[in-house]
Every structure is written in structure tokens, then in C-alpha cells.
VOBA-1610 file (N, C-alpha, C; in pm, whole numbers, padded with zeros to 5 digits, always signed):
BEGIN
Unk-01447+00059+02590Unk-01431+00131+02464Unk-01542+00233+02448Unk-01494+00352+02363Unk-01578+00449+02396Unk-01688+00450+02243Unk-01819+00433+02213Unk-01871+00452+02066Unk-01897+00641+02064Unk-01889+00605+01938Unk-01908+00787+01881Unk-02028+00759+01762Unk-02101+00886+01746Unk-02208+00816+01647Unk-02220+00975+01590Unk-02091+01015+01492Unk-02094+01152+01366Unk-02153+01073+01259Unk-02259+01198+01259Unk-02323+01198+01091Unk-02359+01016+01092Unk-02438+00936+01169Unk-02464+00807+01132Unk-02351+00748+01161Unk-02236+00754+01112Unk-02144+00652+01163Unk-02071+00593+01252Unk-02072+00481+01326Unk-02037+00451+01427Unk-01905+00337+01452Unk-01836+00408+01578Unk-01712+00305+01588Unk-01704+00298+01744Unk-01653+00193+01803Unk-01622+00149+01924Unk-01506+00144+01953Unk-01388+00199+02010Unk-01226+00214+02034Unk-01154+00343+01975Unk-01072+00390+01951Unk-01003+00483+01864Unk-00867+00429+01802Unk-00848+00506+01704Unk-00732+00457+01642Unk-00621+00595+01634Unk-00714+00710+01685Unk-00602+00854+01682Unk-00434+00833+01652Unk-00407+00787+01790Unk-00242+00759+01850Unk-00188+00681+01806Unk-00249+00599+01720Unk-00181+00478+01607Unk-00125+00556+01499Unk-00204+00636+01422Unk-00166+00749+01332Unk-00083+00830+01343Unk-00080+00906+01420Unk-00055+01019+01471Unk+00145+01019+01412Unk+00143+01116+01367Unk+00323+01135+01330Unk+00349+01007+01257Unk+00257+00953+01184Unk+00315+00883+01059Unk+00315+00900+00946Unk+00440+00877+00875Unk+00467+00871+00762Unk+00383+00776+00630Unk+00411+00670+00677Unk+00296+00543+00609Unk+00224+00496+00663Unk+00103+00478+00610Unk-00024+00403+00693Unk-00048+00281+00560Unk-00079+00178+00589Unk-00117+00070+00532Unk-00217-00002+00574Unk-00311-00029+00462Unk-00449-00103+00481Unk-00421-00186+00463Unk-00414-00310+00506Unk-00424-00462+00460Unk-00555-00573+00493Unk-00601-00662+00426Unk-00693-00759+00428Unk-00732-00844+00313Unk-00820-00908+00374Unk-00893-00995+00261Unk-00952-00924+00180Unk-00976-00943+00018Unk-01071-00843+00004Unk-01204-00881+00005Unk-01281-00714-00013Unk-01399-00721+00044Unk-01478-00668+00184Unk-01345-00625+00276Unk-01361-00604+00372Unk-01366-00448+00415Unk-01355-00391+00318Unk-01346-00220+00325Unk-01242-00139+00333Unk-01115-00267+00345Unk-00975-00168+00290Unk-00989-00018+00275Unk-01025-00033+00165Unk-01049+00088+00048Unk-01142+00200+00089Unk-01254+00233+00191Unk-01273+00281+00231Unk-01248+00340+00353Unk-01214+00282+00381Unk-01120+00314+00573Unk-00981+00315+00531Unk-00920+00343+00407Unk-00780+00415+00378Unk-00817+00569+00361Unk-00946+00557+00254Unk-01003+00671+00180Unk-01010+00788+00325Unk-01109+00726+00389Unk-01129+00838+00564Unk-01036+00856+00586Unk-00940+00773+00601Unk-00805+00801+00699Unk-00745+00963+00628Unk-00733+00915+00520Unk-00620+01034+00406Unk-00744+01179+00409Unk-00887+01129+00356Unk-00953+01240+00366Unk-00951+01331+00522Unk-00928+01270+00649Unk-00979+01323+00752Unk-00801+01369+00809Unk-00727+01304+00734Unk-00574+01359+00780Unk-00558+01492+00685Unk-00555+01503+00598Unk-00591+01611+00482Unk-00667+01752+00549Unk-00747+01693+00583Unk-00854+01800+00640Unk-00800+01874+00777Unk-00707+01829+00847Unk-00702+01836+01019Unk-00563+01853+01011Unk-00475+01952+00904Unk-00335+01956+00953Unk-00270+02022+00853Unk-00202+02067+00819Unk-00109+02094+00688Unk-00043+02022+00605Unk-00049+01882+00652Unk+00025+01795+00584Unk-00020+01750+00424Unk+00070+01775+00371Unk+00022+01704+00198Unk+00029+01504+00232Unk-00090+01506+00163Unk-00122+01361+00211Unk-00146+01278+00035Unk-00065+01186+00046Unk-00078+01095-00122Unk-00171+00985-00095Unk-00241+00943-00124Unk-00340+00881-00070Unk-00334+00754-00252Unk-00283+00603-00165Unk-00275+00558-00351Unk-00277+00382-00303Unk-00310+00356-00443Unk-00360+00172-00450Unk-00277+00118-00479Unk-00243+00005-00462Unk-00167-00099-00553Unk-00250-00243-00584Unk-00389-00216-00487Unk-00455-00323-00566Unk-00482-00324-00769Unk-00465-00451-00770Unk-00478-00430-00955Unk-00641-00415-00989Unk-00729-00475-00894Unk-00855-00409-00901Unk-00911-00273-00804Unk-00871-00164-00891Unk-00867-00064-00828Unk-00950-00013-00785Unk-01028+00082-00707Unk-01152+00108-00670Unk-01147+00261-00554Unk-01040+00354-00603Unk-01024+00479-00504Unk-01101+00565-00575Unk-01125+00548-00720Unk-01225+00634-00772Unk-01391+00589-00735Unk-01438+00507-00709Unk-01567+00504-00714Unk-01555+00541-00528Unk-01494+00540-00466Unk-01488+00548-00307Unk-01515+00718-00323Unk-01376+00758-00342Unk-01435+00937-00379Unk-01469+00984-00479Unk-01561+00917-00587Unk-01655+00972-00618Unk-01577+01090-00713Unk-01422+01036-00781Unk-01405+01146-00864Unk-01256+01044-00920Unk-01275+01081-01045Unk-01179+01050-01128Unk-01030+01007-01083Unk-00933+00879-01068Unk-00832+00889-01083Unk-00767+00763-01126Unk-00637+00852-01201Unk-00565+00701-01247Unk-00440+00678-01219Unk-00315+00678-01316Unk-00213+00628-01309Unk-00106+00729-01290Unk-00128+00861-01286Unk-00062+01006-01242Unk-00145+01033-01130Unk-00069+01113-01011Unk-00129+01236-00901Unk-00210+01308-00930Unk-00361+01258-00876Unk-00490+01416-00828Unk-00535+01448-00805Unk-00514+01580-00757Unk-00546+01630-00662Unk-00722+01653-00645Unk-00724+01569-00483Unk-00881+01525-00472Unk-00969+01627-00367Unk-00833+01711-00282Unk-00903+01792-00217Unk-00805+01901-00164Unk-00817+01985-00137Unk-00683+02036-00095Unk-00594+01990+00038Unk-00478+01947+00011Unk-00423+01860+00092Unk-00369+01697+00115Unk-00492+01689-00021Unk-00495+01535-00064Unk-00495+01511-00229Unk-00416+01408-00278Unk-00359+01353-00371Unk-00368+01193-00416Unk-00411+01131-00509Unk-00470+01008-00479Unk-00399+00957-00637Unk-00364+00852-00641Unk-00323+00754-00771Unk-00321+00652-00736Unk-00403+00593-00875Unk-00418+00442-00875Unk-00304+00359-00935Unk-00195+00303-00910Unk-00081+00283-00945Unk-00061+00203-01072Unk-00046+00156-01198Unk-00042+00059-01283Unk+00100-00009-01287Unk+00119-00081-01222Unk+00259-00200-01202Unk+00294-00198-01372Unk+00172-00278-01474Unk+00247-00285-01613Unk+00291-00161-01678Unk+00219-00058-01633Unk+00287+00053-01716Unk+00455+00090-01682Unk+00433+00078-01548Unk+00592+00101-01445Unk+00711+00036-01553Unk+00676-00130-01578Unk+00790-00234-01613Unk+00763-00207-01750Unk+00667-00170-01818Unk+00677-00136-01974Unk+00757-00026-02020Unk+00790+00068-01911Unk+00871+00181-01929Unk+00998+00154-01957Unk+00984+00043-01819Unk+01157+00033-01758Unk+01243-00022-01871Unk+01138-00149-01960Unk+01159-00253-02047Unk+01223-00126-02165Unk+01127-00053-02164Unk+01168+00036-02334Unk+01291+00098-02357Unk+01305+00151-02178Unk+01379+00244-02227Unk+01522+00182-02180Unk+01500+00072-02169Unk+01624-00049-02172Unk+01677-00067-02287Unk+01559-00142-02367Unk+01608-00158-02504Unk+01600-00054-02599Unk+01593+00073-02575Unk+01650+00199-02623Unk+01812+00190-02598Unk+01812+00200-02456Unk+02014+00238-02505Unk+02032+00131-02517Unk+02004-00008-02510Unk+02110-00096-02566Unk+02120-00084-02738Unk+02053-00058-02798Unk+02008-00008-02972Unk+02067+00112-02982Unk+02099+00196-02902Unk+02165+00301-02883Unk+02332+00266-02889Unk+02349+00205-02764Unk+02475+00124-02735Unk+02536+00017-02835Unk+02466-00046-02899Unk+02481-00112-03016Unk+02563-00039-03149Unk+02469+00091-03145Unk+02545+00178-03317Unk+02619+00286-03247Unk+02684+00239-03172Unk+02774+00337-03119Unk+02932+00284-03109Unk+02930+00132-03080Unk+03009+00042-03108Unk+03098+00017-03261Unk+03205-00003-03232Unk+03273-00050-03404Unk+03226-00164-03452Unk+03192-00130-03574Unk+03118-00265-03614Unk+03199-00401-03604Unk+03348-00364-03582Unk+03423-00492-03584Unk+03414-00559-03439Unk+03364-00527-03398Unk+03338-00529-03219Unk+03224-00625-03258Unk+03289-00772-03188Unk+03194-00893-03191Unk+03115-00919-03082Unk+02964-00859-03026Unk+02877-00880-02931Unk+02736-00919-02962Unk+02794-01066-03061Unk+02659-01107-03150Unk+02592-01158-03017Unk+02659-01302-02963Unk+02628-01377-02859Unk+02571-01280-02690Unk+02672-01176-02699Unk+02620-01086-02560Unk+02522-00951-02598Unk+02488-00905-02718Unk+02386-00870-02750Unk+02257-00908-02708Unk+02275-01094-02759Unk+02134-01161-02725Unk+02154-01156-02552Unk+02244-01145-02514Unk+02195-01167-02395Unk+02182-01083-02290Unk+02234-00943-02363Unk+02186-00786-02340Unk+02034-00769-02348Unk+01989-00864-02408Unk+01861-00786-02501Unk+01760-00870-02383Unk+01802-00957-02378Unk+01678-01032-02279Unk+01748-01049-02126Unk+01794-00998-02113Unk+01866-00986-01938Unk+01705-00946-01847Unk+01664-00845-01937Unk+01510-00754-01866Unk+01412-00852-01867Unk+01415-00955-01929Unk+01288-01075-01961Unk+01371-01159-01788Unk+01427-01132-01753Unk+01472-01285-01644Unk+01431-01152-01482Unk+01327-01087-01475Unk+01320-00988-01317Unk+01254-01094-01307Unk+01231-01061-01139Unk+01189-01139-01018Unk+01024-01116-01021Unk+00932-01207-01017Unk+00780-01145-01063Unk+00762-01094-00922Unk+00721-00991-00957Unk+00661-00872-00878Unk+00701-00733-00869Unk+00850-00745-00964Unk+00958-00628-01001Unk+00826-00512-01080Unk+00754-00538-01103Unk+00702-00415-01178Unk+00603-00345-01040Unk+00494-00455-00984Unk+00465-00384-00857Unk+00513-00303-00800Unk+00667-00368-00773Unk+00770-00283-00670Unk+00774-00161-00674Unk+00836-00131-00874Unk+00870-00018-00910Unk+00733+00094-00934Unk+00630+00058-00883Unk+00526+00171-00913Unk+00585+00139-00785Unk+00557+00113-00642Unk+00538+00104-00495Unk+00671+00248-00478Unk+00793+00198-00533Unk+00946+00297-00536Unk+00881+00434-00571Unk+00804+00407-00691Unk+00819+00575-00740Unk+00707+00633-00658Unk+00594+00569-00569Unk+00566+00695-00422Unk+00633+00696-00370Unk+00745+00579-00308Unk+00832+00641-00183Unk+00934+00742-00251Unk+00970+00766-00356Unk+01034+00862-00386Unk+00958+00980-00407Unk+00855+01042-00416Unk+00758+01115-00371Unk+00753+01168-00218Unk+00761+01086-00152Unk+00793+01094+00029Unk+00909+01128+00017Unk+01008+01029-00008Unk+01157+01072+00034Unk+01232+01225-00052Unk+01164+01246-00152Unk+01190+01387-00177Unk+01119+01524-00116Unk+00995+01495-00056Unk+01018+01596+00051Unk+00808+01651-00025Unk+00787+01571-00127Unk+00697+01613-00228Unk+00501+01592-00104Unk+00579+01515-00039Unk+00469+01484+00058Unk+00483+01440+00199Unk+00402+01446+00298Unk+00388+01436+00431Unk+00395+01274+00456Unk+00265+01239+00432Unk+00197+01143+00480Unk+00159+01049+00324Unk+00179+00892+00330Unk+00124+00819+00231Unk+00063+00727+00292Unk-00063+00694+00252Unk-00190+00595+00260Unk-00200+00494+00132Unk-00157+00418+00210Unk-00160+00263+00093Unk-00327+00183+00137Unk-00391+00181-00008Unk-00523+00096+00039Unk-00419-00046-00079Unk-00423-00114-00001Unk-00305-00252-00033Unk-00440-00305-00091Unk-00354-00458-00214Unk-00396-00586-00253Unk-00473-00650-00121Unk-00555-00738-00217Unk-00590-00855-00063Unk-00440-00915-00022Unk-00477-00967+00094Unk-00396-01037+00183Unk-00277-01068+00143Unk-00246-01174+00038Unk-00146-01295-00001Unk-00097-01171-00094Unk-00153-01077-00199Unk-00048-00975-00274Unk-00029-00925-00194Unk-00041-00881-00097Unk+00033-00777-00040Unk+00169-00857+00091Unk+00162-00953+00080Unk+00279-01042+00140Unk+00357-01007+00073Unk+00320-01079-00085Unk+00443-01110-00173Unk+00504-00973-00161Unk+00419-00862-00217Unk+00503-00724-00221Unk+00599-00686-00084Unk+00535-00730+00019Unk+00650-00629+00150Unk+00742-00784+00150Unk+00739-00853+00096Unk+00871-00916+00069Unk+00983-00906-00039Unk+00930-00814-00132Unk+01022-00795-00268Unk+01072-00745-00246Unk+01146-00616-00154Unk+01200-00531-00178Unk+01372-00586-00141Unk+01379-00682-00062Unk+01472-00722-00069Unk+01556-00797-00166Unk+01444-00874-00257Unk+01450-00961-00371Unk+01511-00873-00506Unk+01487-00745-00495Unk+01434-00674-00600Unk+01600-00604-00535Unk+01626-00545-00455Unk+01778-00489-00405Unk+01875-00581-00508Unk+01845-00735-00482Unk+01939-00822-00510Unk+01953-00848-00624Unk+01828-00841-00737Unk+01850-00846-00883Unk+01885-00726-00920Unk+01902-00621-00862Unk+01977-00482-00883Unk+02085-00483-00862Unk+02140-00568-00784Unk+02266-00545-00754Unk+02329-00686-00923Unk+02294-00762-00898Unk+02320-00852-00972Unk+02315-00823-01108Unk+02213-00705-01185Unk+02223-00636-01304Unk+02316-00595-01320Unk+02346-00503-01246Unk+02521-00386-01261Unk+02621-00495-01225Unk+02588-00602-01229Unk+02671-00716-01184Unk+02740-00750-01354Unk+02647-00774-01408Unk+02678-00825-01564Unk+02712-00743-01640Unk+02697-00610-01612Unk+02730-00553-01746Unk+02876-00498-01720Unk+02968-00541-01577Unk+03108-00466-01568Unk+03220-00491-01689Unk+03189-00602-01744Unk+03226-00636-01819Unk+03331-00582-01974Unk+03175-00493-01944Unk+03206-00339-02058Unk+03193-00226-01971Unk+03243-00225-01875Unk+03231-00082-01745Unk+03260-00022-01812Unk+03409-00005-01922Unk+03471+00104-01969Unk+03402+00143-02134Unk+03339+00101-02191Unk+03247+00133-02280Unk+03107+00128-02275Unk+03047+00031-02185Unk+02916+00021-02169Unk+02827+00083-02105Unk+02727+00173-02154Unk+02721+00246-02034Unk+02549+00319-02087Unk+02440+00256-01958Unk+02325+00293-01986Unk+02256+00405-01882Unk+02277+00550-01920Unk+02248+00627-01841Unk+02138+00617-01777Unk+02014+00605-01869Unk+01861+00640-01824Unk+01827+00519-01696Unk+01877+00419-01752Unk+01858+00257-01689Unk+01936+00305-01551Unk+02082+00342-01562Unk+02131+00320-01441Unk+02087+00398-01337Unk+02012+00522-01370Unk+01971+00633-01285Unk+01831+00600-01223Unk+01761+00537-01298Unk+01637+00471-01261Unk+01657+00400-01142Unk+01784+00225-01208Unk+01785+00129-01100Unk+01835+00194-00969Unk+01937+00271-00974Unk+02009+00380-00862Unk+01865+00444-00765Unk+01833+00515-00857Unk+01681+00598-00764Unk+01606+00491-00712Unk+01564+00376-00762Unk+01487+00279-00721Unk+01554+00199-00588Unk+01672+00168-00582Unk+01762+00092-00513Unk+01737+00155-00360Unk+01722+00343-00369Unk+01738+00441-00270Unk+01561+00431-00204Unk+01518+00386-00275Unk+01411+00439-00249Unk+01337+00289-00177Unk+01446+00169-00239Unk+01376+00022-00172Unk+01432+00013-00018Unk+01554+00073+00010Unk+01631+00089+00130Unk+01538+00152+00237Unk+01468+00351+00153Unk+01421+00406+00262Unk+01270+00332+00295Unk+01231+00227+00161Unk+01134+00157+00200Unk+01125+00060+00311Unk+01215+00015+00321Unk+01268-00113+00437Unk+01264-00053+00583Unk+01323+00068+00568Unk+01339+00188+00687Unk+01197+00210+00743Unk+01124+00244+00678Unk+01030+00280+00739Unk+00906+00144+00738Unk+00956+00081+00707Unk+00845-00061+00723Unk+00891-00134+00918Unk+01021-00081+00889Unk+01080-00144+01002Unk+01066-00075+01148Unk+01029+00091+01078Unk+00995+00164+01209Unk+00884+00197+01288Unk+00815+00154+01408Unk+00684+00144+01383Unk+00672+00288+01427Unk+00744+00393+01482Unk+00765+00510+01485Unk+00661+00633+01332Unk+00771+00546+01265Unk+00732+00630+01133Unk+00583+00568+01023Unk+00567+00409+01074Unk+00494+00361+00963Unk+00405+00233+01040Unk+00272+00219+01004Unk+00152+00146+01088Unk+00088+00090+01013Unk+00083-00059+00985Unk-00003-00133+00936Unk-00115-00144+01008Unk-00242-00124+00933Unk-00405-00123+00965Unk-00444-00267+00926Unk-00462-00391+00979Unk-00540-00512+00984Unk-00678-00445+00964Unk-00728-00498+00812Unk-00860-00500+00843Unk-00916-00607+00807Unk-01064-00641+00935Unk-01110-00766+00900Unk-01286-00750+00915Unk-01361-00840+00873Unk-01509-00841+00925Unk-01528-00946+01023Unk-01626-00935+01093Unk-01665-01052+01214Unk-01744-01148+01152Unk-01642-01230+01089Unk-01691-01387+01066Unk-01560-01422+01046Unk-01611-01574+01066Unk-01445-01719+01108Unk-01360-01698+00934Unk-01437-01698+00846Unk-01318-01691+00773Unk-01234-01559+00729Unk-01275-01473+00759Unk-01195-01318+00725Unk-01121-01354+00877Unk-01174-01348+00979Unk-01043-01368+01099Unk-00989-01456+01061Unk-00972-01587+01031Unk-00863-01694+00958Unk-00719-01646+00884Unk-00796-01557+00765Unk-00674-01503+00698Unk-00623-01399+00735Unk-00729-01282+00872Unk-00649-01208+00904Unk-00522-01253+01016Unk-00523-01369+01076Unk-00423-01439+01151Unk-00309-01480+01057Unk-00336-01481+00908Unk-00219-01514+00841Unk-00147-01432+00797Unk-00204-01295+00824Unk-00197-01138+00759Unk-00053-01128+00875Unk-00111-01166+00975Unk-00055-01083+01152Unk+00060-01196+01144Unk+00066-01347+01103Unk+00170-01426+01104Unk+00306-01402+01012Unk+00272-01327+00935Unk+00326-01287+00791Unk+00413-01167+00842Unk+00372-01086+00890Unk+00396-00957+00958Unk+00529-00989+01061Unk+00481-01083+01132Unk+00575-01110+01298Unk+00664-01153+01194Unk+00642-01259+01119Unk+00788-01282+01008Unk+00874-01207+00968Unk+00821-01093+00890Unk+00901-00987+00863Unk+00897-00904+00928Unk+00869-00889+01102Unk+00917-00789+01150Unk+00811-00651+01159Unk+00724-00688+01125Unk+00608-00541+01084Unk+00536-00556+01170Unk+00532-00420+01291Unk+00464-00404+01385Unk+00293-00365+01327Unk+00203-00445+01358Unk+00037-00427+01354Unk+00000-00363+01471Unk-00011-00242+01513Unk-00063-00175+01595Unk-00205-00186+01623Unk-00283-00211+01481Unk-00420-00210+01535Unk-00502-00283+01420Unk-00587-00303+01502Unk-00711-00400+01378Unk-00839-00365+01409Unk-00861-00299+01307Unk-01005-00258+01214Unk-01143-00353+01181Unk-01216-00346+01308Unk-01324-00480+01256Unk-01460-00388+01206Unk-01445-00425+00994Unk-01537-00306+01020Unk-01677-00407+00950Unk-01781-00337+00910Unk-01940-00369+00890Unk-02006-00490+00964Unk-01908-00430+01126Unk-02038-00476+01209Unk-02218-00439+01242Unk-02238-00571+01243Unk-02369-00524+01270Unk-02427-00476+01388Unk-02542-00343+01340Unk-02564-00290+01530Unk-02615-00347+01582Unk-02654-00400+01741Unk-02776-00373+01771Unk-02928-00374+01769Unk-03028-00425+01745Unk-03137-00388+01702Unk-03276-00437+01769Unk-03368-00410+01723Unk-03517-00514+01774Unk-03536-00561+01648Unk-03464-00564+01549Unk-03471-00640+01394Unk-03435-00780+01447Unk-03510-00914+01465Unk-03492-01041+01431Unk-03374-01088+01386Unk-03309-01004+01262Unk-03229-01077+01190Unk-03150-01005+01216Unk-03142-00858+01214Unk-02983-00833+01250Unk-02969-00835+01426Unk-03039-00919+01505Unk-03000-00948+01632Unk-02938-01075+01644Unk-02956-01124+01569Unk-02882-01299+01526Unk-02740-01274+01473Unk-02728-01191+01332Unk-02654-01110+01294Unk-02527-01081+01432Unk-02623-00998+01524Unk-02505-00900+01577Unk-02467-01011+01708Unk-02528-01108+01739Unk-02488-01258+01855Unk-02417-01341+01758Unk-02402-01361+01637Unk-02310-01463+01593Unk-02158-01374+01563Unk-02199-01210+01542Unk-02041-01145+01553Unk-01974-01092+01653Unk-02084-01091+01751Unk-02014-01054+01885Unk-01939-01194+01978Unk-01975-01274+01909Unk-01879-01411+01935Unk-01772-01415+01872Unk-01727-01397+01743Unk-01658-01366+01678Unk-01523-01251+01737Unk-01602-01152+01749Unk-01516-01036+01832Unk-01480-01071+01922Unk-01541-01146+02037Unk-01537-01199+02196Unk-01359-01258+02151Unk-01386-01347+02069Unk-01275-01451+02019Unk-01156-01370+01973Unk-01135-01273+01867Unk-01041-01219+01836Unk-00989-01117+01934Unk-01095-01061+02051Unk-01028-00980+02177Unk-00928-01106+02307Unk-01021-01204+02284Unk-00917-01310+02343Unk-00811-01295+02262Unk-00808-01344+02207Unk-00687-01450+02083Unk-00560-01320+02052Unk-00622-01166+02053Unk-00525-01063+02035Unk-00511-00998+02127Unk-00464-01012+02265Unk-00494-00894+02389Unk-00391-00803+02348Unk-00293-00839+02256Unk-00160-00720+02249Unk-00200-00590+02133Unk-00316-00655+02027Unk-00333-00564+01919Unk-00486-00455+01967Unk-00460-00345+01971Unk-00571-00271+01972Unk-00670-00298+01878Unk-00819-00288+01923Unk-00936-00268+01802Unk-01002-00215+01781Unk-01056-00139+01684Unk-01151-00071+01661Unk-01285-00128+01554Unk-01385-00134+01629Unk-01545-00197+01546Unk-01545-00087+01463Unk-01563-00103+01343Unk-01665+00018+01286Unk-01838-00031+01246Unk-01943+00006+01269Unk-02060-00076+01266Unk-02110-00036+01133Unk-02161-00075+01054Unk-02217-00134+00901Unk-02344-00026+00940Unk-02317+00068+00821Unk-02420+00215+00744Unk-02438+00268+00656Unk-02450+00337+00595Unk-02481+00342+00460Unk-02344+00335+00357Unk-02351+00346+00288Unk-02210+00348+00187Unk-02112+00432+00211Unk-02009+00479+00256Unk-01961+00598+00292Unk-01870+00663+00129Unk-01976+00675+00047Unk-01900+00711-00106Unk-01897+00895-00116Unk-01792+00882-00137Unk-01773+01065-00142Unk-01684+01146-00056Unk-01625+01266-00060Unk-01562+01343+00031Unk-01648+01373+00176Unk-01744+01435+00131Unk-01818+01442+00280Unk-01834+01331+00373Unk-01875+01258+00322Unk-01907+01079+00411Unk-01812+01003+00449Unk-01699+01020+00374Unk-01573+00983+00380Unk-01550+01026+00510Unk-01507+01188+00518Unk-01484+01287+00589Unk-01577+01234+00754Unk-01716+01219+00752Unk-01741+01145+00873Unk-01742+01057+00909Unk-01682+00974+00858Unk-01623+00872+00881Unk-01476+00841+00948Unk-01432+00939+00908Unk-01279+00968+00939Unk-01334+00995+01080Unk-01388+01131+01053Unk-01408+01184+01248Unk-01474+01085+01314Unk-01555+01005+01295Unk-01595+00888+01383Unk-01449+00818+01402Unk-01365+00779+01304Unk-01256+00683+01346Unk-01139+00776+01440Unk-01115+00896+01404Unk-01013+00913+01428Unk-01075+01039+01551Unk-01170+01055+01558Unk-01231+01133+01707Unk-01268+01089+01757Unk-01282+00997+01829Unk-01324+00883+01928Unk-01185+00866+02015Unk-01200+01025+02104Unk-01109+01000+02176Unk-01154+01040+02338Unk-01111+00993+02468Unk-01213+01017+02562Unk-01104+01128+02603
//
């Protein structure tokens, strides 16, 4: 493996050709492990090196893309550099929408009806149909409205800095869950096909439905879309990253590569030479245990907070090519 050492930062392997012509990139791990910053490089240093409009966005609920670059963002697209686009996603705002503007047309749908028209009993059960989704339906629907961002043509490239580990299971398993209580909604209301009829709702679940399909599509292609394993060199972050990679082979999601980052260097320091012999055992072990998954070390330096640092960071990861 080849090390590169831009601007202080250092990595051992490359990850270029893992990237390269994708559509989705996904960070996954325990947290704690730097997700969030080695999404941040990726999007800043793809941004920088191409024409591509790059969305760069969280779905962890403890969010943290603003203190990484060092500039404001929230629950709308913004723009962080030219080329790059960053939102921190809010799941409750997503399902608080969906909820309102549910029980808008049914209150709508209600005084539109003859009052002799008896829907005391299916009222109530109009009204709380939205109280019985599948938990994680609101995640989903922030996750839908970037891929509909991609699938309309609005962007190149999307960079997911994911939940720890176990949320981000549950989520790349909803989308199928979430198809099926969609289908099963427009299921109940045929009832009144010929009078019943909720525009805003149905155009939503419709766009969402399109957008969980082209989600599946590209989870499934490793062509178009690359999950990033990231882990640190100690026994329990490799533990759960084996449950990360077991989870994956389940559903089918090719892991191209794994990210071992704030290793320690090297040194005539006492302690970080102990340090860097109890993680180079560690590594020894996960290069056994994974000969099929590529890796890349990144070695532990100063904070990489900001566009610039970000930025060499990226070129250490993604120029480290021989």
C-alpha cells in the first residue's frame, strides 16, 4: 500500500476507483468513528475535481455536518462551496408535513360530502389511518426527498454521512416496508375511489413510491452506488463493523471498501508506540479476516474542521494513487 502525506494528512491504500462514476456514496459505522468527516472530504474533494453538482447530507439525528465545515446548515439545501450542497435532514419535520397535510384534505373531503352521507365510523378511521406507519416512515421520507433530487436530474453525486450502525440497518431495510404500507394505504381508501380523493397525499405517496424503487436500484447496483465501512483499530468498533458487513451480505449491498481511520502513527513517543503495536494487531486481523474488502488507514492529525482541511484530506484519500 502506497502512504501519501498532503498538508499533514496521512493514508495508506486508495479509495479513487471505489468512487469513481458514482452516484451514491454511503458512510456507515459505529459512531464516533469519523463517519462525518471522511463523508465531508469525500463531497468536498469530489466538488472540487469535476463538474459534478454534489449534495452532500445526514440522516444521523445527531447531526454534526455543520461543525465539520465550519458553516451553517440545516433542514433545506446550502450551498457550501461551489459544486457542493449539504442538508441536515429532519425525519420529524418530513412526517409532520405528511401528517398535516393529510388531515387537511380529509377536513377538506369531509365538507365536501352531503351531510346525509354517513362516514361517522370511517371518518374515525380516516383520521387515524396516518397514526398506524411503519416506525421509520418519517426517516424514509426525508431519505426519498434526496433521491428525488438525484432522480430529477437536480444533482450528480449524493454523499450520505449515515446514523451509527444499527440506524442505519433499520433504514436500508424500510424501503421495502414503506413500498408495502403504500401500497396498502391506496388499498383502503378504494372504497370511495369514485368520490374520495386526496390530491396532495396521493402525489406525495406516488413521488415517494418512485423514488423508494429508484432507491432499491441503486442500492442494488454496485456500479452506481458504494458503501464506505468505517471503523477504528480496536476489537470493539471491528465487532460491530462485522455486523455492519453481515447486515449488508443480507441485503445484498456490495462494501467495496473499509475506512480504518485515527490510526495511530508511528513514533519514538512511548505511548503512541504501544498505541500503534496494539492497532497494528488489530489491522493485521481485519486484513486477515477481510482479504475480499479493500482498505484504507487514515492515520490520526489534527481535526480536519473546515473546507480547506477537509479539502486535504480528500486529496490524501482520494490521491493516493500509484
Amino acid at each position: 500500500m502506497k502512504t501519501v502525506i498532503p498538508s499533514g494528512y496521512r493514508t495508506e491504500g486508495d479509495v479513487c476507483s471505489v468512487a469513481a462514476g458514482k452516484k451514491l456514496l454511503i458512510f456507515a459505522g459505529k459512531g464516533g468513528v469519523g463517519k462525518t468527516t471522511l463523508a465531508c472530504a469525500t463531497a468536498v474533494h469530489l466538488a472540487g475535481m469535476s463538474d459534478n453538482k454534489v449534495l452532500l447530507f445526514s440522516t444521523d439525528p445527531a447531526h454534526s455536518l455543520s461543525d465539520c465545515l465550519d458553516t451553517p446548515i440545516g433542514n433545506q439545501p446550502t450551498a457550501v462551496q461551489t459544486g457542493l450542497v449539504a442538508v441536515e435532514l429532519d425525519a420529524a419535520e418530513e412526517f409532520a408535513n405528511l401528517k398535516r397535510d393529510y388531515t387537511d384534505e380529509i377536513e377538506h373531503f369531509i365538507r365536501k360530502i352531503s351531510p346525509n352521507f354517513d362516514l361517522t365510523f370511517d371518518r374515525q378511521a380516516m383520521e387515524k389511518i396516518i397514526d398506524f406507519t411503519p416506525a421509520g416512515l418519517d426517516e424514509m421520507m426525508a431519505l426519498t426527498r434526496v433521491m428525488g433530487y438525484l432522480f430529477q436530474g437536480e444533482f450528480d453525486v449524493l454523499v450520505l454521512d449515515s446514523a451509527p450502525t444499527g440506524h442505519l440497518i433499520r433504514l436500508l431495510e424500510m424501503p421495502e416496508i414503506v413500498d408495502q404500507w403504500i401500497k396498502t394505504f391506496f388499498g383502503l381508501f378504494l372504497k370511495y375511489r369514485k368520490i374520495f380523493q386526496l390530491p396532495q397525499i396521493t402525489q406525495k405517496l406516488v413521488g415517494m413510491s418512485k423514488e423508494l424503487k429508484f432507491l432499491r436500484q441503486l442500492l442494488k447496483d454496485p456500479a452506481q452506488s458504494a458503501l464506505f465501512a468505517v471503523t477504528i483499530p480496536t476489537e470493539m468498533a471491528y465487532a460491530e463493523t462485522l455486523d455492519l458487513l453481515a447486515a449488508c451480505k443480507r441485503m445484498e449491498l456490495a462494501v467495496p471498501h473499509l475506512l480504518i481511520n485515527l490510526v495511530t502513527p508511528r513514533s519514538e513517543c512511548g505511548l503512541c508506540s504501544a498505541l500503534w503495536s496494539r492497532e497494528t494487531a488489530v489491522r493485521d486481523r481485519i486484513r486477515a479476516e477481510l482479504p475480499d474488502i479493500r482498505q484504507t488507514a487514515v492515520f490520526r492529525g489534527s481535526e480536519p474542521r473546515g473546507l480547506d482541511n477537509l479539502a486535504s484530506l480528500g486529496s490524501a484519500l482520494y490521491g493516493a494513487v500509484d
